[in-house]
N, C-alpha and C positions, 0 to 999 in steps of 0.2 A: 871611399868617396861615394858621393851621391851617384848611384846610378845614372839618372837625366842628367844630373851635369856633366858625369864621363861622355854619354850620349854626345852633348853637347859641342865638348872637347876634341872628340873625334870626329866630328863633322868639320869643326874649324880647323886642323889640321892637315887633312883628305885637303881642301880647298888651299893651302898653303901650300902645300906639295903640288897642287895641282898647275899653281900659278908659278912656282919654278922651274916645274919641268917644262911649260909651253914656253919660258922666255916671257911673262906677262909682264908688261910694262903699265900697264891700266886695269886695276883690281872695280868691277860694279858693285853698283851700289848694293845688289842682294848679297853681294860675298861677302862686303863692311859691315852688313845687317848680322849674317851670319859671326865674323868675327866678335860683334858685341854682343853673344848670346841670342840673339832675334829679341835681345831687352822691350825692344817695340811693342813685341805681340804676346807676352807673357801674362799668362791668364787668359788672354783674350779669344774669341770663336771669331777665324778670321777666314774670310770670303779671296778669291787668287783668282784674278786677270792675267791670263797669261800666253802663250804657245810654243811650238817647240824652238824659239829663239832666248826660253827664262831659262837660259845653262849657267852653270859655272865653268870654269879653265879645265874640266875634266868632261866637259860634255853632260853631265848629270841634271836633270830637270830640275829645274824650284820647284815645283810641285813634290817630285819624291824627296826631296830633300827639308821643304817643310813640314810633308806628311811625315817626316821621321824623325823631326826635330825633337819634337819633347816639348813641353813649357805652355803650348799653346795648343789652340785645336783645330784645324783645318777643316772646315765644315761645308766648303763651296768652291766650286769653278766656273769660270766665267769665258767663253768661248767667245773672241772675237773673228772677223771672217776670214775664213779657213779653218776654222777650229782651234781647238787646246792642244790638239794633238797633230794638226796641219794636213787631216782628212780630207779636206774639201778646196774645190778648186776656186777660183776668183768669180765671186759674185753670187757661189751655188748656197741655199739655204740650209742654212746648219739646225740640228734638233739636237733639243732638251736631250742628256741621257746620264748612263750613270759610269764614272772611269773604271775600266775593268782591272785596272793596274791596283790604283787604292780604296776603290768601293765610294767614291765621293760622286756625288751629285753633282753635275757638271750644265750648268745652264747658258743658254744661247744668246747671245747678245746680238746674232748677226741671222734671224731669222725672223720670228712675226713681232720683235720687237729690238731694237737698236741699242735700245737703252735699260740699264738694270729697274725692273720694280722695283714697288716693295714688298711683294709675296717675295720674291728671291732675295730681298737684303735681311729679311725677317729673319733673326738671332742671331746678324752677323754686327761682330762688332768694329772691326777695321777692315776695311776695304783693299787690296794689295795690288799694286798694277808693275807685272815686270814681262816689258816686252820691246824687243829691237825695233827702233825704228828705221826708215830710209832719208828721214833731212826734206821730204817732199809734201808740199802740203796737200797733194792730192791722194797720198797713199795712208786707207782709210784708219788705220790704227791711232791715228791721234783725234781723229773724230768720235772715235770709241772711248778713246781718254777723257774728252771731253765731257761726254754723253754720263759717263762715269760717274766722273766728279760731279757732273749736277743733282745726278741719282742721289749721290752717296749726301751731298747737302741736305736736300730735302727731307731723307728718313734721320740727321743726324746721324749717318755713319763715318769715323775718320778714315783717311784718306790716306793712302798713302805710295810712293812713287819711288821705286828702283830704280835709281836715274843709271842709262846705259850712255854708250859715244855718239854723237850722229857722225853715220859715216860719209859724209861728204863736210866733216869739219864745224867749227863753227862762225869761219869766216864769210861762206860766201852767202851771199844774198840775194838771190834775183825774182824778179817778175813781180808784179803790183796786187795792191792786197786786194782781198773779195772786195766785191763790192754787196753791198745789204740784197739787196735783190737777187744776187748770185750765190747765196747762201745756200749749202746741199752737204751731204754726206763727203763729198769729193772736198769741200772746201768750206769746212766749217767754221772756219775763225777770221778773221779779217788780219791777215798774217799772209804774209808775201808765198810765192810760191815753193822758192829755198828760203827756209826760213833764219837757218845760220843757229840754230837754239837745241839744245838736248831735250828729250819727253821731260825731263824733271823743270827747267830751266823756263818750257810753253806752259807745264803745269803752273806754276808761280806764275806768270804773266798772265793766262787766261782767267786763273782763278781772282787774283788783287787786282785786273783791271774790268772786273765785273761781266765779262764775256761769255756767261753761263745764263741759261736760261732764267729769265725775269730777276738777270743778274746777282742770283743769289751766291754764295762763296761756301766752301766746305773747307773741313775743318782738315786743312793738309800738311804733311809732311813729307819730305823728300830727302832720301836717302844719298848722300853723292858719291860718286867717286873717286877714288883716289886715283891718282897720278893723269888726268884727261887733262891735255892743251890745247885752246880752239883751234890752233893749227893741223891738227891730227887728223888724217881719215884715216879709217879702220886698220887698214892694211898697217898702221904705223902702231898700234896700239899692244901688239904681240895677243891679244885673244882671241879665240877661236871663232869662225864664223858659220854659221848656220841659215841658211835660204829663211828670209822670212815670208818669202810666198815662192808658189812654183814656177816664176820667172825670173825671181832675184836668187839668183843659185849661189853666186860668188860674192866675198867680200868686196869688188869693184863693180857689182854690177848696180846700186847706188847711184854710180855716177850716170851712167847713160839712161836709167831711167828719167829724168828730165827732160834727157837728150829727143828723145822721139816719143814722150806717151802720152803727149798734150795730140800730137796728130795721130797717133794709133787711137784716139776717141772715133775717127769720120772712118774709119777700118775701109778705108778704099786704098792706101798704099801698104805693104805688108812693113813691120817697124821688126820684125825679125822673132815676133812671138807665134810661134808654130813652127819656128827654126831652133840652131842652137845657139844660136846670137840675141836671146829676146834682147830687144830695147839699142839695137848697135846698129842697124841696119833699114836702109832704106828702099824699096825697090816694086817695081810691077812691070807686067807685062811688056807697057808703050815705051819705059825705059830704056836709052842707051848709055848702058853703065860707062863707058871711056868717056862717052860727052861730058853727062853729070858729075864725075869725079874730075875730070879737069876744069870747066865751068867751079866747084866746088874748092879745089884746091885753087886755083886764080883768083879765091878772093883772100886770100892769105889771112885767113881766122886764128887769132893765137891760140897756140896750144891742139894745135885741129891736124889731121891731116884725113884723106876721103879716098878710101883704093873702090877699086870696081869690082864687084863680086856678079856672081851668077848661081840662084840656089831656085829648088822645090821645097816649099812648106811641105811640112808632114799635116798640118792641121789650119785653121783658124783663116785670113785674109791670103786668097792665091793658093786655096789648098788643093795639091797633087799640078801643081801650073807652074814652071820651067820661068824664073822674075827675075829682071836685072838691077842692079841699084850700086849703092857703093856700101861699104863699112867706114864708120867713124873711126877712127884713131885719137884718143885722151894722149898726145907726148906732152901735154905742159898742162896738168890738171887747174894748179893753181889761177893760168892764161884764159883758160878756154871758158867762154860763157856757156854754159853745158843747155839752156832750157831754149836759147834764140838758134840755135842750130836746124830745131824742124822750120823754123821761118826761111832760115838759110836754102834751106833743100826744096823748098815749097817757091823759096824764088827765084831759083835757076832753076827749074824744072817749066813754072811759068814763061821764061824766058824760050826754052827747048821747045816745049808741047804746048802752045798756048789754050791749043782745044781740049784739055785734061784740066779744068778745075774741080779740084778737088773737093770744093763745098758745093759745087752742082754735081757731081757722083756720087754721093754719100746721101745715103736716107736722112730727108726733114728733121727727123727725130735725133740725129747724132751732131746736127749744129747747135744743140741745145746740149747735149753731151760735153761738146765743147767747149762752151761758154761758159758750162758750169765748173769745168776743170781750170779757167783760164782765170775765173774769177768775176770776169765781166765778157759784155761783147762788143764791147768796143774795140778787142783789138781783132777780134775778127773781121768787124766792119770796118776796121781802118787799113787792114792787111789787105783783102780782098778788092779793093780800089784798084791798088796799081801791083801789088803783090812785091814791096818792097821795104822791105826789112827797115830801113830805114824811117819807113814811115810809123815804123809803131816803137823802134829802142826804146826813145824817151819815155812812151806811154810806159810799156810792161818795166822801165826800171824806176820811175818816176819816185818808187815807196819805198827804192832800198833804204839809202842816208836815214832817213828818216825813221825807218823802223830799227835800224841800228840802233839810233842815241835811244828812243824810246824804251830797249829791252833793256839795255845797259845796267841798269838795275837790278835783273833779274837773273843775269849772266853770274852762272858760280864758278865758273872757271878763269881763267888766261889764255 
């Protein structure tokens, strides 16, 4: 037999064993790629967006795995923020360098430029994006997709997208799309906050509804997977989970990122990042954790419950400082509106502490941080009026329905 093709053969078997030993119930799109030979990129000198969340069911990187492929030639890497190899911390500038592991040239996408040139697309012929998202539209990896695909248009490079699970499903949908003005790295697409769509699934929407700069389209393809049902959050998937940044440790923590990181932007109440709760946790100083949890839990939020903690940040908002607050409890994921909870907590706290506004402690410059996370600032300035949750539901859900029927099309799954 061919050498490469045994190569070959033994790569797609390693990953077949690997998906029965974990119980895999949802094979990705790179492992489908890999079962059909990598057919895609054969002959081709192919460029790889990726980090350490491109595994297969054995924990093995897509990067070592197409560097060992055979057929095709792996000539670039593409660092989105944190790195390729998840070196760098949230927000910190990544450098150009070269992988010590396969000798590849590894270029930054998340430092003095966001977006691929064409000095770096230059000899690459398909472009590869295989990276875990979190379902949030503020969490910057699919800004980087975006960024991508426009790149990848403009030099005439194809395109091409490892569609992985989003793990918070693809049913729910909440919070109202950007608005044009509010357009940033945080919220780059005019796509609601939970978007309800896979990276492959926003790939097809953004690109065929012209949502790329000077609405040009690239030439894409998207890889799917087998066995993903919208109903699915990760945890039901049986594959392995891998921190896509150093707050989202767990395969559940997805879900509460929503939960508090719209208000961890004004970094005046601590949301539990510098603890071991990022994104679960509410709390500071002027807090009386038994008031706010009962307050909290009295307004009976489905799917919610609110116990009273007591903790010291190691680092970041309230650090080395004794804060009180409560922990979120997810008992009914499906229930729970995960992203209207910091409104929740921001309106019984107003009710408690009324001298503690929260957008007069926070430096000038993080209500703009805000706003751009939120989409617009109208729900800030409709929130801060009376500080009553009710006053903004309808605003922040106003674009679910709507962007439902509209993706509907572009949805590959059930």
């Amino acid at each position: 037999m061919n050498p490469e093709k045994l190569k070959v053969m033994m790569v797609m078997l390693l990953i077949t064993a690997g998906s029965m030993a974990f119980g895999q119930r949802v094979r990705t799109g790179m492992e489908n790629l890999a079962a059909r030979n990598f057919d895609l990129l054969r002959g081709k000198r192919v460029g790889l967006i990726t980090n350490p969340t491109g595994i297969d069911s054995r924990f093995r990187s897509v990067v070592d795995l197409m560097h060992q492929a055979g057929g095709f030639e792996l000539v670039a890497l593409f660092g989105p923020e944190h790195g390729v190899r998840g070196d760098h911390a949230a927000g910190d500038y990544v450098e150009n360098f070269t992988d010590p592991a396969t000798g590849i040239p590894v270029f930054s996408i998340y430092g003095k430029t966001r977006k691929p040139t064409p000095e770096m697309l230059q000899g690459i012929d398909v472009l590869v994006y295989d990276i875990q998202d979190i379902g949030s539209r503020s969490y910057t990896y699919i800004s980087t997709l975006g960024l991508a695909m426009e790149a990848a248009a403009e030099s005439n490079t194809a395109f091409v997208v490892l569609d992985r699970p989003n793990p918070l499903g693809g049913l729910k949908i909440e919070g109202l799309i950007t608005e044009p003005e509010f357009v940033s790295f945080v919220s780059q697409f005019p796509i609601p906050y939970l978007h309800g769509l896979t990276v492959g699934e926003l790939a097809r929407f953004i690109n065929e509804e012209g949502l790329l700069g000077n609405g040009v389209q690239c030439d894409l393809t998207v890889i799917p997977m087998k066995g993903w049902k919208r109903k699915m959050t990760f945890n039901e998937t049986g594959l392995p989970w891998v921190m896509t940044s150093p707050h989202i440790p767990h395969e559940y923590s997805p879900w509460f990122y929503p939960v508090s990181g719209i208000l961890g932007e004004l970094y005046v109440m601590s949301i539990g990042v510098g603890y071991t709760l990022p994104f679960q946790l509410f709390a500071a100083e002027w807090v009386d954790a038994e008031l706010l949890a009962g307050n909290l839990n009295g307004l009976g939020l489905p799917g919610l419950v609110f116990r009273p903690v007591h903790y010291t940040p190691y680092y970041s908002v309230s650090r080395g400082t004794m804060i009180h607050g409560v922990q979120v409890h997810i008992t009914n994921y499906r229930q729970a509106n995960l992203s209207l909870v910091q409104f929740y907590v921001l309106q019984e706290c107003h009710k408690l502490w009324p001298d503690k506004n929260v957008f007069e402690l926070c430096e000038p410059s993080r209500l703009d941080m805000f706003d751009k996370v939120c989409g617009s600032d109208k729900v800030r300035k409709a929130f801060s009026r009376r500080f009553l949750v009710s006053d903004i539901s309808q605003l922040w859900m106003k674009d679910s329905e709507d962007f439902r029927k509209k993706t509907a099309k572009y949805r590959m799954y059930r």
